[in-house]
C-alpha positions as CSV (number, residue, x, y, z in Angstrom):
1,X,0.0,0.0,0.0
2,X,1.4,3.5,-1.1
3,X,2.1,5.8,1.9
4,X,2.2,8.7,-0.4
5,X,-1.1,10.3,1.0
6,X,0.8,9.8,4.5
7,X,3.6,11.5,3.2
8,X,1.8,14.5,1.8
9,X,0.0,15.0,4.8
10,X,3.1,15.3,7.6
11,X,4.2,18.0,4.8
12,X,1.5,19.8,5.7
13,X,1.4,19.2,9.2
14,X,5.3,20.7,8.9
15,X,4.0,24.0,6.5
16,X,1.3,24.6,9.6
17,X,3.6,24.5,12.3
18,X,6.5,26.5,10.8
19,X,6.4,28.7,12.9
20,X,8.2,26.4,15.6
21,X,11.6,25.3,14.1
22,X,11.6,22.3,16.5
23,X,8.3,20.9,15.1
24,X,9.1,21.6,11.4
25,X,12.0,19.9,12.0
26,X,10.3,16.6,13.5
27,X,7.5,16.8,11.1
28,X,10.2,16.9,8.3
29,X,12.1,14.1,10.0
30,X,8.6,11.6,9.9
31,X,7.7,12.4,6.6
32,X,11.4,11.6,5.3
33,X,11.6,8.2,7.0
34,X,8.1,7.6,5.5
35,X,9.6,8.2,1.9
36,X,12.3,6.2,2.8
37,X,10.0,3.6,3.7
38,X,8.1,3.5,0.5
39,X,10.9,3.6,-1.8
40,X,11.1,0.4,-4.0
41,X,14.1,-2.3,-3.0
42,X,16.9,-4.1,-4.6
43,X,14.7,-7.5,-4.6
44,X,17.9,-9.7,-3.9
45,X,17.6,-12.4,-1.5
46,X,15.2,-13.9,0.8
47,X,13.7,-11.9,3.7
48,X,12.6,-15.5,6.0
49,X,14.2,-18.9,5.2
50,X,12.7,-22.0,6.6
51,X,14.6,-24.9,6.6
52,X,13.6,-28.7,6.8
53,X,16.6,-30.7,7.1
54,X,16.7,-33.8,4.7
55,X,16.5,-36.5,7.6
56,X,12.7,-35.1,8.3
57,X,11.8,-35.6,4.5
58,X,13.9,-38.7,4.3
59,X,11.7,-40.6,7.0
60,X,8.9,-39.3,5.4
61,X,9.5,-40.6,2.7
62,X,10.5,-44.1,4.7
63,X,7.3,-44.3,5.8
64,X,5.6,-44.2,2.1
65,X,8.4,-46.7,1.2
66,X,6.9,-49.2,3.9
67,X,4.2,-49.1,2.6
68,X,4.4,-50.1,-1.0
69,X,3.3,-53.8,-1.3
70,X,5.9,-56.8,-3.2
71,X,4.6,-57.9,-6.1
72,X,5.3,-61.3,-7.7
73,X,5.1,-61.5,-11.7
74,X,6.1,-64.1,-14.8
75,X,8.5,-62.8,-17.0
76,X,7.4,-62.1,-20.4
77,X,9.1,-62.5,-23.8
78,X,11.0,-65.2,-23.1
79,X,9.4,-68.1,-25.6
80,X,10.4,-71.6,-24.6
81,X,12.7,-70.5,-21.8
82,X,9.9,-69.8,-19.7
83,X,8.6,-73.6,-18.5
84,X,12.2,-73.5,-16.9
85,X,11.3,-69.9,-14.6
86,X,9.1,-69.5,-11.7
87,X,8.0,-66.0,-11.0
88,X,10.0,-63.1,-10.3
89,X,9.5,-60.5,-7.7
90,X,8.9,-56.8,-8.2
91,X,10.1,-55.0,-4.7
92,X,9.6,-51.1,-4.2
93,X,12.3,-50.6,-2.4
94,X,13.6,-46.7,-1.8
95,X,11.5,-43.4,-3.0
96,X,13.1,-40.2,-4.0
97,X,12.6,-36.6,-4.1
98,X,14.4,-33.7,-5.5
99,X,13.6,-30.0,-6.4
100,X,14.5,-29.0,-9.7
101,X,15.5,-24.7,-10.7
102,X,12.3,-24.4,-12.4
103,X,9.8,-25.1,-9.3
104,X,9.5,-29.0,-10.3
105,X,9.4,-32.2,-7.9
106,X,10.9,-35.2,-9.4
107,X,9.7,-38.1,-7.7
108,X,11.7,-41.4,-8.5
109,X,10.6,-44.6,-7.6
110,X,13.2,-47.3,-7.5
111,X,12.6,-51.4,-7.5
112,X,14.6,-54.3,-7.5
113,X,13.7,-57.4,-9.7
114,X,14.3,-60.4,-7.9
115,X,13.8,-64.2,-8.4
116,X,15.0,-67.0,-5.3
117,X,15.5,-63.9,-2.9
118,X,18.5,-62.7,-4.8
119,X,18.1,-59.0,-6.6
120,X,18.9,-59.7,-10.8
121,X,18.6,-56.0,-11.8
122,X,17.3,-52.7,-10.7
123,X,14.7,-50.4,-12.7
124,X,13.3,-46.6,-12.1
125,X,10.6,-45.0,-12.6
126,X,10.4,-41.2,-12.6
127,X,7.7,-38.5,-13.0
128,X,7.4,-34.7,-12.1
129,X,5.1,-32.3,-10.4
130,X,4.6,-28.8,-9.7
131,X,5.6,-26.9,-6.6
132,X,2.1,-25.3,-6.0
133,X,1.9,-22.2,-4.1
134,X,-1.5,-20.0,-3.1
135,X,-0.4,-16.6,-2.7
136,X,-4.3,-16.1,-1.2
137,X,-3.9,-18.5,1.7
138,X,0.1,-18.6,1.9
139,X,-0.2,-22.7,1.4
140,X,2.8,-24.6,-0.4
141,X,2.0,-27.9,-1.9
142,X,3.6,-30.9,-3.2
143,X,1.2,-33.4,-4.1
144,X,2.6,-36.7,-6.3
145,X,-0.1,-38.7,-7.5
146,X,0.4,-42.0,-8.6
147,X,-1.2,-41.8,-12.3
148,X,1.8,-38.7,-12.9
149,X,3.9,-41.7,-13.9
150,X,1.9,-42.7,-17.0
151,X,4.6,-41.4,-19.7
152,X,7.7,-42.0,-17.6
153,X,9.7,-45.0,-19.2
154,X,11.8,-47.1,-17.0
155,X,15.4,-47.5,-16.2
156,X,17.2,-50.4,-15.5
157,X,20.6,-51.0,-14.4
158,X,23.4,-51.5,-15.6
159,X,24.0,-55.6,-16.5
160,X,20.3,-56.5,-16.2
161,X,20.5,-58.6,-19.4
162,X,23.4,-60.2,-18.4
163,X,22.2,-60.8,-14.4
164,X,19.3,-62.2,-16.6
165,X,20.9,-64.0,-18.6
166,X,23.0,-66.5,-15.6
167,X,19.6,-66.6,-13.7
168,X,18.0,-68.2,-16.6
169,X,21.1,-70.3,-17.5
170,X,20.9,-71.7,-14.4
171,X,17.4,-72.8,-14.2
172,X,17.6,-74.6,-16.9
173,X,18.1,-78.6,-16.3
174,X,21.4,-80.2,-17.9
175,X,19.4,-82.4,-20.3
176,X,17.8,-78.9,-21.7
177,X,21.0,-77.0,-21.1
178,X,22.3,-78.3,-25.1
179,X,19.5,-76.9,-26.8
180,X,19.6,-73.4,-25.4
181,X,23.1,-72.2,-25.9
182,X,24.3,-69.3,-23.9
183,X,23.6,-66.9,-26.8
184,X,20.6,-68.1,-27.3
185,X,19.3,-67.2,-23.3
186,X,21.1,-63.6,-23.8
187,X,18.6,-62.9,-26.9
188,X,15.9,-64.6,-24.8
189,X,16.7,-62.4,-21.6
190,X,17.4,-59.2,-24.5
191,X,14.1,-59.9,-25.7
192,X,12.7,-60.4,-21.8
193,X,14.0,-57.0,-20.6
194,X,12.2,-55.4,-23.7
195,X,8.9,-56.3,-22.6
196,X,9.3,-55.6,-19.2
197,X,9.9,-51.9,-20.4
198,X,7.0,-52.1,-22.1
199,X,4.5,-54.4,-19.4
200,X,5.8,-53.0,-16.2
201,X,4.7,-49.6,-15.2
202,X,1.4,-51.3,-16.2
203,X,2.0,-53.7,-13.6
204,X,3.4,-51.2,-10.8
205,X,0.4,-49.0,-11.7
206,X,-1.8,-51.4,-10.9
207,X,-0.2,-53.5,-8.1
208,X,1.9,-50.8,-6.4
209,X,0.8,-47.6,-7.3
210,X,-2.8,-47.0,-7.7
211,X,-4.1,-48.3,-4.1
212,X,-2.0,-45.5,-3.0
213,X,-3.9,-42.9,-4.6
214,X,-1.4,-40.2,-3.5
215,X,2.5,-40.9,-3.3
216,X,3.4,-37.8,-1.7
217,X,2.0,-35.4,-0.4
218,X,4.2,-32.4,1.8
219,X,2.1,-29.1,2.8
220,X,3.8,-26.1,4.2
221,X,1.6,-23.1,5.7
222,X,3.7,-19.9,5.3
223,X,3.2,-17.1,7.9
224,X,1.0,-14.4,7.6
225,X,2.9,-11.7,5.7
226,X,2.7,-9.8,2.8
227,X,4.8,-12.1,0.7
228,X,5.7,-11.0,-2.6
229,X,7.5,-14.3,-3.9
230,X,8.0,-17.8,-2.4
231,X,11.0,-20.3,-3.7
232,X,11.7,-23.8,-3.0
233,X,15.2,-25.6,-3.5
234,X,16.7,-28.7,-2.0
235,X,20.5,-30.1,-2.0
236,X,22.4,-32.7,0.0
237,X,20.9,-30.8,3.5
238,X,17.5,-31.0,2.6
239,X,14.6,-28.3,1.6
240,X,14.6,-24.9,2.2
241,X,11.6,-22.5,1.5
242,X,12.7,-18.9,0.8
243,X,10.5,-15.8,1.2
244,X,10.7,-12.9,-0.1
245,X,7.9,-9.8,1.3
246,X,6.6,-6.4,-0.4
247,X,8.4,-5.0,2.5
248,X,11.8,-3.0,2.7
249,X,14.9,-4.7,3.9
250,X,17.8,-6.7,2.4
251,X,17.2,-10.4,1.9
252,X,19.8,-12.8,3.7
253,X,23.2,-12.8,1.9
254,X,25.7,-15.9,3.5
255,X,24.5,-19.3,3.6
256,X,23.1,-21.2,6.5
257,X,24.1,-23.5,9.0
258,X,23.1,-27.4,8.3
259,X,20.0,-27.9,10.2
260,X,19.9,-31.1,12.9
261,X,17.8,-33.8,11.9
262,X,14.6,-33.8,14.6
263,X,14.4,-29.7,13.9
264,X,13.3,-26.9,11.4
265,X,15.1,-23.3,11.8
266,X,13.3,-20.3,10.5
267,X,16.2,-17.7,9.7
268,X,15.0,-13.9,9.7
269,X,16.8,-11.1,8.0
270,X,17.8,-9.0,10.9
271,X,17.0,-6.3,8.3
272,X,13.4,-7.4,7.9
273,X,12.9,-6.6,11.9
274,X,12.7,-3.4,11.5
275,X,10.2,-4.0,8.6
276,X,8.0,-6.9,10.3
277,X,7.8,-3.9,13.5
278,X,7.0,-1.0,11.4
279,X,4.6,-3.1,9.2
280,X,2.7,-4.8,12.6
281,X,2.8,-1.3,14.1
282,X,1.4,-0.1,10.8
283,X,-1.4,-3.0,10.3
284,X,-2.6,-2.9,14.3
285,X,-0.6,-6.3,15.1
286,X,1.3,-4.3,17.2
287,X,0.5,-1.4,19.4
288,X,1.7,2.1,17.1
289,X,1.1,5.1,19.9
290,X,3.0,5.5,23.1
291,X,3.2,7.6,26.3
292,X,6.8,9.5,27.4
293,X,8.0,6.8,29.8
294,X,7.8,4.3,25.7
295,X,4.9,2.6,26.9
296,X,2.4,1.6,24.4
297,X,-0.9,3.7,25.0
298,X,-4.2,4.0,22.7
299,X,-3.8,7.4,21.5
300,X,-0.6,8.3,22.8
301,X,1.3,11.4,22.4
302,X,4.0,9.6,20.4
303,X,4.7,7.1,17.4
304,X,7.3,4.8,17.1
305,X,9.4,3.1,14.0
306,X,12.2,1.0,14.2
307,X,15.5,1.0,11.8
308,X,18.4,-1.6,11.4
309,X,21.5,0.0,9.8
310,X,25.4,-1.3,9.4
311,X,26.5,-0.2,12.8
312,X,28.0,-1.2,16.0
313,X,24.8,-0.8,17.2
314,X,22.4,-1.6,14.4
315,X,19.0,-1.3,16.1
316,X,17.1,2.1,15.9
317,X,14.2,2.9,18.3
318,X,12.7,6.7,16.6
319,X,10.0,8.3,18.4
320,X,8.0,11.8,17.3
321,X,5.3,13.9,18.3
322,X,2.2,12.3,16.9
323,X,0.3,15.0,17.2
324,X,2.0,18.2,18.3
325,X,-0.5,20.6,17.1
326,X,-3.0,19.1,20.3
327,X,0.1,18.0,22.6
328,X,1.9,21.2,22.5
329,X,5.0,19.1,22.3
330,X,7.2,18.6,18.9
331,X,9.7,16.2,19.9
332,X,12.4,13.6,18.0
333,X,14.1,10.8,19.6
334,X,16.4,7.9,18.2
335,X,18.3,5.4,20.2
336,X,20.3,2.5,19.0
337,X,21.7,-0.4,20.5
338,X,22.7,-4.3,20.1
339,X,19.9,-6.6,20.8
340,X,20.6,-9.8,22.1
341,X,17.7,-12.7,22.6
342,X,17.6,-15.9,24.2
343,X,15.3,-18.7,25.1
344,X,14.2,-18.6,29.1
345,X,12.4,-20.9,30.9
346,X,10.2,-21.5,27.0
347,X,10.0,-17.9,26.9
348,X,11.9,-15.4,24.6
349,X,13.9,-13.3,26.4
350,X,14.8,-10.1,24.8
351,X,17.6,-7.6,26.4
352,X,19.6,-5.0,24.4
353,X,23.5,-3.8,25.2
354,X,25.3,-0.9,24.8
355,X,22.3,1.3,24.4
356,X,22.9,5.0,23.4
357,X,20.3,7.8,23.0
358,X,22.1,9.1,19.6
359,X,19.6,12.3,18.9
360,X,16.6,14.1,20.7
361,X,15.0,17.5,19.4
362,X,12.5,19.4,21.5
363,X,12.3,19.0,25.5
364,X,14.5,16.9,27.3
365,X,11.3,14.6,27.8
366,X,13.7,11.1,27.1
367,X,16.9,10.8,28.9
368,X,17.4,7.2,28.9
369,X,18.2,5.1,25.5
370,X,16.1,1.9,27.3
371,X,12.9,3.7,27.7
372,X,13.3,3.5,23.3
373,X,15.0,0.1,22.8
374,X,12.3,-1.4,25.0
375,X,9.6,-0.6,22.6
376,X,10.8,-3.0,20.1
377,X,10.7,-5.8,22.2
378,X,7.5,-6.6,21.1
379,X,8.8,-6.8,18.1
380,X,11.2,-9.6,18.6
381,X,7.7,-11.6,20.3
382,X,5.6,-10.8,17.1
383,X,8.2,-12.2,14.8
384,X,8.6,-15.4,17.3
385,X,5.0,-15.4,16.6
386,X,5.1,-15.2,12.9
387,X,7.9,-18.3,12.9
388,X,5.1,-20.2,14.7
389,X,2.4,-19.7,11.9
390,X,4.7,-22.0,10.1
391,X,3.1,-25.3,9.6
392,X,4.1,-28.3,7.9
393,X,2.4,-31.3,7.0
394,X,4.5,-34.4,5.8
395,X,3.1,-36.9,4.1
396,X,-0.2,-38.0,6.3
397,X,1.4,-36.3,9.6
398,X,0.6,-32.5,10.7
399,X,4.1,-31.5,12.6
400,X,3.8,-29.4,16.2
401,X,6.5,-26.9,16.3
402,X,8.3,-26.1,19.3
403,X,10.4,-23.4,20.3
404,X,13.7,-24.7,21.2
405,X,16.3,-22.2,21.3
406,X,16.3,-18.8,19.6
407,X,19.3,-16.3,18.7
408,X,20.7,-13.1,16.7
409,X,23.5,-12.6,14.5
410,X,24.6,-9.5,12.9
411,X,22.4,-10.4,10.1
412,X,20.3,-13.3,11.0
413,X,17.6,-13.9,13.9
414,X,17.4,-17.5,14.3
415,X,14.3,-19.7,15.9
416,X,14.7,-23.5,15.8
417,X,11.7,-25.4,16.6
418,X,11.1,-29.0,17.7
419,X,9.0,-30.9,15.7
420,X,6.6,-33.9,17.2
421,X,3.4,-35.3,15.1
422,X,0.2,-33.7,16.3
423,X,-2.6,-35.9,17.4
424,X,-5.5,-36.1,15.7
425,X,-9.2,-35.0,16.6
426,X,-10.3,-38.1,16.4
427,X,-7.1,-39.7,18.6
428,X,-7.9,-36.8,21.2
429,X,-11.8,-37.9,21.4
């Protein structure tokens, strides 16, 4: 939303009270940081990143693999040679997933093709599917169902005709042994393995596939912000979802630590807390009007916006006036310090050091640099709480997250939760 009639109307506000330097001077000062606020960013990098580390998704996926049923089959296309063979058995044995540049899932399937409980050859089967994401209800979808593999051709391993070939060599009974040469069983297992490529996604379709309706399904809830572009990527750690908001601030820049197993970190842009304050201060999340001892009042006689610069001490607290031509007052305020946050007791903790009151014009009405920091504490609890609206679902499990530590970096503030399967409404009842 444009803050240009905002704008406009503090220049106003500062052409009435010109006749008092001190309020043209604060009026000047709001209506510059709201400019500042509503000029367009760079776009580069992601505000939030949520990471789920590859052992979550790998279990997951475990528990799909478990799932898939064995499935016993005769071998076609191999003419005489096939009094000699029993069946062979078609065994689902490891599911995988990876992200591809252009938003696509590929979703492999891998089986081994067995006969007497030893493995002859492997095969593949691949298909894709869309990342889907609803901007209108900030939900991120992968759903694989099992018809997406109707075009996907198989692909066995290297040596299956030959592994073919020795099984059926050595099926066959020494007095037939003379009339099928071992050239002849290698164009008999050739011929074998060509119409398996052609029979047996038929087969897994129907025995493996199809009565599980869906293969994969993962379902991420993003938090409630005003996100203008959401990415999805994995690697050798896992996933990582990366958002990027309408709001000013740069994006992160260095890469993140690995991720334990049993957790998911949600990674903030220590530039975006500035933003995420301004913007709940802005929307009514958080409280926007405040009393002289930085108290947060309905109707105060000050407003509040915070500011996160390249500094020593990045954090900026501003406070002016809100309305000095009814107050009286036409004051400006800025402190800046480090903030520091920890996990106490499973509550978020929130303490700033080195705190300096860096700029005041009007009365002396501040005279301690806390009495600013502390009103962006809040701030640090509303993003905590925007972290929680995360919500994941994998495969048929809805994940609880828990807060389990939480810290800040010069560029990053970091929340790793605990994750534990949530029960059900029907397990609860």
């Amino acid at each position: 939303m444009s803050r240009t009639p905002i704008v406009l109307l503090m220049l106003l506000t500062s052409i009435q009270l010109a006749g008092c330097g001190a309020c043209q001077r604060v009026a000047e000062s709001r209506a510059q940081f709201l400019e500042e606020q509503a000029t367009p960013q760079s776009g580069r990098g992601h505000h939030i990143v949520i990471q789920v580390p590859k052992g979550m998704i790998d279990r997951t996926l475990k528990t799909t693999e478990r799932t898939l049923p064995k499935v016993s089959f005769r071998l076609p296309g191999l003419g005489d040679l096939g009094q000699y063979v029993g069946r062979l058995t078609l065994d689902p044995k490891k599911l995988s997933l990876d992200i591809d540049r252009n938003q696509s899932v590929r979703l492999g399937v891998a089986l081994d093709v067995g006969y007497n409980r030893r493995v002859l050859f492997g095969l593949k089967l691949q298909a894709e599917a869309p990342v889907k994401y609803n901007a209108n209800t900030g939900v991120m979808e992968i759903i694989v169902p099992h018809d997406l593999f109707k075009n996907v051709e198989p692909v066995f391993s290297d040596g299956a005709i030959t592994n073919l070939a020795k099984m059926l060599r050595g099926e066959l009974p020494q007095i037939a042994r003379p009339l099928f040469p071992m050239s002849t069983v290698k164009r008999g297992a050739k011929k074998a393995i060509s119409a398996l490529s052609k029979n047996v996604y038929r087969m897994v379709r129907k025995e493996v596939l199809t009565p599980m309706g869906e293969m994969v399904r993962f379902r991420f809830q993003l938090p409630k912000l005003p996100i203008e572009r959401a990415t999805l990527r994995s690697d050798r750690n896992g996933w990582s979802i990366g958002l990027r908001t309408t709001l000013p601030g740069d994006g992160i820049k260095n890469a993140l630590a690995t991720v334990p197993s049993s957790r998911v970190r949600v990674s903030v842009a220590t530039s975006m807390l500035a933003s995420i304050g301004n913007w709940g201060m802005e929307t009514g999340a958080l409280p926007s009007t405040f009393n002289r001892a930085g108290k947060a009042k309905k109707n105060g006689e000050f407003v509040a916006a915070l500011g996160w610069r390249s500094d020593p001490r990045p954090l900026q607290v501003r406070l002016w006036t809100r309305a000095p031509e009814t107050t009286g007052i036409c004051l400006y305020a800025r402190a800046a310090g480090i903030p520091k946050v920890d996990l106490h007791r499973k509550r978020l903790r929130v303490s700033f050091k080195k705190g300096k009151l860096e700029e005041i014009d009007g009365p002396p009405l501040i005279s301690s640099a806390a009495t600013l920091l502390g009103i962006s504490k809040r701030t640090f609890g509303f993003t905590k709480t925007i972290a929680l609206q995360n919500k994941l679902s994998l495969g048929t499990q809805s994940l609880k997250l828990t807060l389990q530590s939480a810290s800040i970096g010069p560029s990053v503030l970091q929340f790793d939760f605990l994750t534990r399967p949530m029960k059900s409404a029907k397990s609860k009842g």
